[in-house]
N, C-alpha and C positions, 0 to 999 in steps of 0.2 A: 379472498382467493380470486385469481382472474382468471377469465373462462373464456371460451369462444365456441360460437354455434356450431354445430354439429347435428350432419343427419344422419339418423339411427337406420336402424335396419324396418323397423314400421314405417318408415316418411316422417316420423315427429323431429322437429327439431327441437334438442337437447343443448345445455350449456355445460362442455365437460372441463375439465381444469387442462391449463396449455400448462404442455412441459418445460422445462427451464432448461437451457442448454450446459453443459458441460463445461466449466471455465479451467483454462491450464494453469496445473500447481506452479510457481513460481520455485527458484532454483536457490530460495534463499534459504541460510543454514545458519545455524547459532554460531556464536563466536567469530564471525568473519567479519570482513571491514567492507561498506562499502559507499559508494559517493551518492549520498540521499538526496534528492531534488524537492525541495519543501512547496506545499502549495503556494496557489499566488498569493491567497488570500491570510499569508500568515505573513508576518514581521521580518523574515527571515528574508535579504537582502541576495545572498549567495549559497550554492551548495554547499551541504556538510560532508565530514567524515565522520561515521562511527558505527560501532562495532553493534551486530544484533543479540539481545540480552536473552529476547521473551517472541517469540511469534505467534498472533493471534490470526482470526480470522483473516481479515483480508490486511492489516499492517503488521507493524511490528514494534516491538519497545527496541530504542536504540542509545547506546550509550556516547556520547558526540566526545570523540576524541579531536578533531582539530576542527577550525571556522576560520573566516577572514578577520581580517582586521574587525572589521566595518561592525559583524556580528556577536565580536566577543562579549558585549553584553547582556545578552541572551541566555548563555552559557551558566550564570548564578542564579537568574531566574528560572530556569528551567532544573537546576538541582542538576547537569551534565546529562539529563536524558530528554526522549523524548519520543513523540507516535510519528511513525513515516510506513505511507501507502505502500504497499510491496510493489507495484506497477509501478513507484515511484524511485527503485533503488537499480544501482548498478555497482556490479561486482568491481570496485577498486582496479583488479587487473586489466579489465576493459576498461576503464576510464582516463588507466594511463598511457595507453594508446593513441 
């Protein structure tokens, strides 16, 4: 647990638990498509498309409907899904903008 000093109402200083701030829900929805940005430190050369199956805590399970050339082979290793950060997705209709 992480804590920070704090002085009580006798003078002792206490170590009480910091509270954790409030993070904003993301606007992603099952079944939509959207243009996933893979970390750097994965294989993946270029943005994908693919549609969200399953959303868990902070990613999602996505099923990759299209890739670049460059990445298609990915695509069979990966069985056509795969985990994308939800901070890391944008909604299809903005990215064709």
């Amino acid at each position: 647990m992480i804590t920070e000093p704090f002085i009580g109402r006798e003078g002792a200083i206490k170590n009480v638990p910091i509270r954790r701030k409030k993070t904003k829900k993301s606007n992603i929805e099952i079944g939509e498509s959207y243009l996933c940005y893979p970390r750097d430190d994965e294989s993946w050369k270029y943005p994908f498309i693919g549609k969200v199956e399953k959303i868990l805590t902070n990613t999602a399970v996505v099923r990759i409907i299209a890739t670049q050339q460059e990445d298609d082979h990915l695509i069979d290793r990966l069985n056509y899904r795969t985990v994308v950060v939800l901070t890391r997705m944008v909604p299809k209709k903005k990215a064709d903008r």
